[in-house]
C-alpha positions as CSV (number, residue, x, y, z in Angstrom):
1,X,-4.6,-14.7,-14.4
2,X,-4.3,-12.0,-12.0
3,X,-7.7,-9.5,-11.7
4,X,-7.7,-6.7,-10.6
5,X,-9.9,-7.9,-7.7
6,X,-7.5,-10.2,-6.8
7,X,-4.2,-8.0,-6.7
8,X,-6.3,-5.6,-4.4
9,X,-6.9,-8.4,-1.8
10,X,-4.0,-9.4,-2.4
11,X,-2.5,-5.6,-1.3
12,X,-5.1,-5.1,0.8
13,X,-3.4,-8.3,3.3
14,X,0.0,-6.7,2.4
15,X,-0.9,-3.2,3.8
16,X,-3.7,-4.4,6.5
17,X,-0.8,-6.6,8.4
18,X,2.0,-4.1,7.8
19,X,0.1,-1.7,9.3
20,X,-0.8,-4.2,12.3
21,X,3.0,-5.6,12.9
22,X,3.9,-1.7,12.7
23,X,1.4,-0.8,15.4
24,X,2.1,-3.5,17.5
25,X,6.4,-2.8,17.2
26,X,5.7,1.2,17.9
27,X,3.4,0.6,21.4
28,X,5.5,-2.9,22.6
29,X,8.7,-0.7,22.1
30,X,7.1,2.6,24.0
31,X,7.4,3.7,27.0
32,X,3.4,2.1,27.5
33,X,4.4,-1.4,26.1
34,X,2.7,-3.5,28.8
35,X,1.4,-6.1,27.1
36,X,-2.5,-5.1,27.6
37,X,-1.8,-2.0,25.4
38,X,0.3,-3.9,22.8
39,X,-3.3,-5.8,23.0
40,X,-5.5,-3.0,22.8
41,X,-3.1,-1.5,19.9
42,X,-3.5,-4.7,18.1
43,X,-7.2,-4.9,18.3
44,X,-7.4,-1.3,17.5
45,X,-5.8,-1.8,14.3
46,X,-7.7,-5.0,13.3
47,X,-10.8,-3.3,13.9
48,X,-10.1,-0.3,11.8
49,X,-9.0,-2.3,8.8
50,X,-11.5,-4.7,9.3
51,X,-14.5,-2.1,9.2
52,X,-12.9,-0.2,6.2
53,X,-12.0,-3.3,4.3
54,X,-15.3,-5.1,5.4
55,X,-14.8,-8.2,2.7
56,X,-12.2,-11.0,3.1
57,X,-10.0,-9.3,5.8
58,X,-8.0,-11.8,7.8
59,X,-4.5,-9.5,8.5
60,X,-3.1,-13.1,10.1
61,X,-1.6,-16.6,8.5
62,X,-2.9,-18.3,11.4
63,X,-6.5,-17.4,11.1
64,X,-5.8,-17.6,7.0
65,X,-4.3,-21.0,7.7
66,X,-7.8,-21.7,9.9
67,X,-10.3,-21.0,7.4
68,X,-8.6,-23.1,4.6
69,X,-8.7,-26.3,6.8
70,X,-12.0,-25.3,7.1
71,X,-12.5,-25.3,3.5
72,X,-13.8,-22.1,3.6
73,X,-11.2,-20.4,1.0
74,X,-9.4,-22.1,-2.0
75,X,-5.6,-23.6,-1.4
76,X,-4.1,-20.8,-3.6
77,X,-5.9,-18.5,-2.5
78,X,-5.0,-19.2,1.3
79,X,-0.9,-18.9,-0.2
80,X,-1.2,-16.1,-2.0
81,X,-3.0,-14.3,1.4
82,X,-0.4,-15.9,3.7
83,X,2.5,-14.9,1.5
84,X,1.2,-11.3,1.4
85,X,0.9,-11.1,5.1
86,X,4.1,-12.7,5.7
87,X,6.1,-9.8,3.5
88,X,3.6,-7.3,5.0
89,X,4.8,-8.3,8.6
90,X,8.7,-8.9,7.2
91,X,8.6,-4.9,5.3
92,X,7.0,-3.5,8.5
93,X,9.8,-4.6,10.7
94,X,12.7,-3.8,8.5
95,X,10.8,-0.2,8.6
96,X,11.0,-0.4,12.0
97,X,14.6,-1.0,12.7
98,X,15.3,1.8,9.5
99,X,13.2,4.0,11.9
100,X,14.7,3.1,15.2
101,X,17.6,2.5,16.1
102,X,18.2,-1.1,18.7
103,X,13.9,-1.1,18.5
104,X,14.5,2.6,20.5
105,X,13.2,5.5,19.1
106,X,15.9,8.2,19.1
107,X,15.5,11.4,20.7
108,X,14.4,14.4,19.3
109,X,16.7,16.5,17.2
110,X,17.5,19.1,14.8
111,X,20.0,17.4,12.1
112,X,18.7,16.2,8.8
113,X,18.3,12.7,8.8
114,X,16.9,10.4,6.0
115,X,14.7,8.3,7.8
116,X,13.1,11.6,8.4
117,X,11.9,12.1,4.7
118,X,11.3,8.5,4.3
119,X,8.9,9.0,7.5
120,X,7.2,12.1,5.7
């Protein structure tokens, strides 16, 4: 049912758009979040998981969504892709506000804190 081909695309579109929606929360919640650098983050991180997956990357629903109307992927394949993005994008904001507190990062300091390890 599931190859092992299949669960890494499957992770692959998990991680890929974690790591974008994580990007894009840390530099539109900076002190730099204009929106051309949010932009530039975004693209950034696309790019670098596009190169280094280089097969089948989309890291978006909408552009997921796209190519099946296209009929250029399968229908369960397109689900299974926009589900795994969807929790990628859902785990990387709950991350996020663990990390943060308001969408703020705190200020620096000496006390243990568990988000601290988590981080490490």
């Amino acid at each position: 049912m599931f190859s092992k081909r299949k669960v890494a695309a499957l992770t692959a579109e998990f991680l890929g758009t974690a790591v974008l929606a994580m990007v894009v929360l840390a530099v539109r919640n900076s002190q730099i979040g204009v929106a051309y650098f949010v932009a530039l983050a975004a693209g950034a991180a696309f790019l670098v998981f596009g190169l280094a997956l280089a097969r089948d990357v989309q890291l978006n629903p909408a552009y997921t969504f796209a190519l099946w109307t296209a009929r250029r992927i399968k229908f369960l394949k397109a689900v299974g892709f926009i589900a795994a993005q969807l929790l990628g994008a859902m785990a990387a904001y709950w991350l996020f506000r663990y990390f943060t507190t308001d969408g703020v990062v705190p200020p620096f300091s000496t006390e243990y804190k568990p988000e601290v390890l988590v981080a490490e």
